[in-house]
N, C-alpha and C positions, 0 to 999 in steps of 0.2 A: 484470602483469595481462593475462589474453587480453582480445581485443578479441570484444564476440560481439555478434548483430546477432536484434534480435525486433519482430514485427510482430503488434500486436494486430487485429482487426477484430470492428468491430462490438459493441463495450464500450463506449465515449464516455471522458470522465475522471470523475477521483477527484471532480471538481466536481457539486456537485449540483445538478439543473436541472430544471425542471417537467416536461417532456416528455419526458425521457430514463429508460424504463423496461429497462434492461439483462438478456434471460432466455436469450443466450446469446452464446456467444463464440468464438471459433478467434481460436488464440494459437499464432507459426510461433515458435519458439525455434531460433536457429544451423538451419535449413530443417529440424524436427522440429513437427509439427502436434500440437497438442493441442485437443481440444473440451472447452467447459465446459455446463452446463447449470444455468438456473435461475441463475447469478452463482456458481455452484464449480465449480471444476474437475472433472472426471467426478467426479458422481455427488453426493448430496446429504448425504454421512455424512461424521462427521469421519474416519472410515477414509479414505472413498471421497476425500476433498480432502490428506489427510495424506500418504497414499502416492503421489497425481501428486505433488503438491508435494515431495517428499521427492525423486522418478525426476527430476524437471526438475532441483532444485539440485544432483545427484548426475551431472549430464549434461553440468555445466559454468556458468561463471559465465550467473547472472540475476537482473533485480530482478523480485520480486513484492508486489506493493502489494494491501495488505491481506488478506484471505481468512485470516486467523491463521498466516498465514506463519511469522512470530517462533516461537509457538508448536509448529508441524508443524515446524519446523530447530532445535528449540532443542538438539538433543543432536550437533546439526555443529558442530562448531569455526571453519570459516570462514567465517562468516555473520556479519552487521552486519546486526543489527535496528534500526530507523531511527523516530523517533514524528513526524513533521511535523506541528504545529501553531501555530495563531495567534488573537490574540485573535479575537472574535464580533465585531466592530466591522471588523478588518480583511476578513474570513470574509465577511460580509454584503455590503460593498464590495463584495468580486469578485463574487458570486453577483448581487447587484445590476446590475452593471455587464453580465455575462456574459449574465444571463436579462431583461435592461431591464426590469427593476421597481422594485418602492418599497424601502428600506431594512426597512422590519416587514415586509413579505413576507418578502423576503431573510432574512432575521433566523430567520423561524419558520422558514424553508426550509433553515438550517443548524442552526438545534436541532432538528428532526426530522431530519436525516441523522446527528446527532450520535447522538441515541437508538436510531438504526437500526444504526449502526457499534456504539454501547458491547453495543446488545442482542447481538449476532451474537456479537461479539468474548467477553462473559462469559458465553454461553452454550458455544460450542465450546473456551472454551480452560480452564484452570486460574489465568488469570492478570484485571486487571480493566485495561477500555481506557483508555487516558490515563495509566496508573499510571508517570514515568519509571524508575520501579526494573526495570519489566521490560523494558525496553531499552538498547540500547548505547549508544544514540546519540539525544537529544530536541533538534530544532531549529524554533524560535520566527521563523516565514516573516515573521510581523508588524515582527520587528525585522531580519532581514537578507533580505527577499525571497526569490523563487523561486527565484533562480539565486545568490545569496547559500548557501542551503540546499543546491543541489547540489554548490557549489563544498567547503561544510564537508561532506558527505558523501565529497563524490570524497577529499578529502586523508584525511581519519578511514579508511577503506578502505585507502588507501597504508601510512597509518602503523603500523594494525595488518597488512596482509601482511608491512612491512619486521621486525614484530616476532615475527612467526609462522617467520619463516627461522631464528631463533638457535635 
């Protein structure tokens, strides 16, 4: 596996948060700059996010977190589509913990990020968000943690490159 090095600015996380309204981005992949705009990568069309996304995967290993990724790579071969999830109980906890509020803030503040991701996700793609049949790979953050989750990803990556040599 190469080793490649990416620096986002100015995106925040995948975590949702009261304050954090995301409408643009510069993302250095291996020292190659890309601008997003509005939360997609140039340009606001599934053309216009399908094709960076497509020039970036095609430029060398990179993770891309959400923007219908899975979808824009699905006709790559070496791609590991990833669904990380966890129950609303665990989900709220962090969002709680993260934005120091009440658990029912929390709460509605991951069911509207949730409707916000499914809206995007089944409007641009062909497939429906959450669904694990459209992914390689669905890991459950609630029962093995965050780095539980990166650990089963890094090896799942391993085992299918080791499998992609024969």
């Amino acid at each position: 596996m190469q080793p490649f090095k990416i620096h986002i600015l100015g995106c925040g996380s995948a975590t949702p948060t009261l304050h954090h309204y995301p409408t643009s981005q510069i993302v250095e992949i291996n020292g190659k700059i890309y601008q997003s705009a509005n939360g997609t990568l140039v340009g606001k069309t599934l053309d216009g996010f399908k094709g960076t996304i497509k020039k970036i995967a095609e430029e060398g290993p990179c993770v891309i977190v959400g923007r219908c990724a899975d979808y824009a790579l699905e006709e790559m071969d070496n791609v590991v589509s990833v669904f990380v999830h966890a129950p609303l109980e665990k989900r709220a906890a962090r969002v709680a913990e993260y934005e120091k509020i009440d658990m029912a803030a929390a709460k509605k503040l991951a069911l509207q990020n949730d409707k916000k991701r499914a809206s995007y996700y089944n409007y641009y793609s062909n497939k429906k968000w959450g669904d694990g049949a459209t992914y390689d790979l669905c890991v459950n953050t609630g029962k093995v943690g965050i780095y539980g989750a990166a650990e089963i990803i890094k090896n799942y990556v391993i085992m299918k490159e080791s499998r992609m040599e024969f």
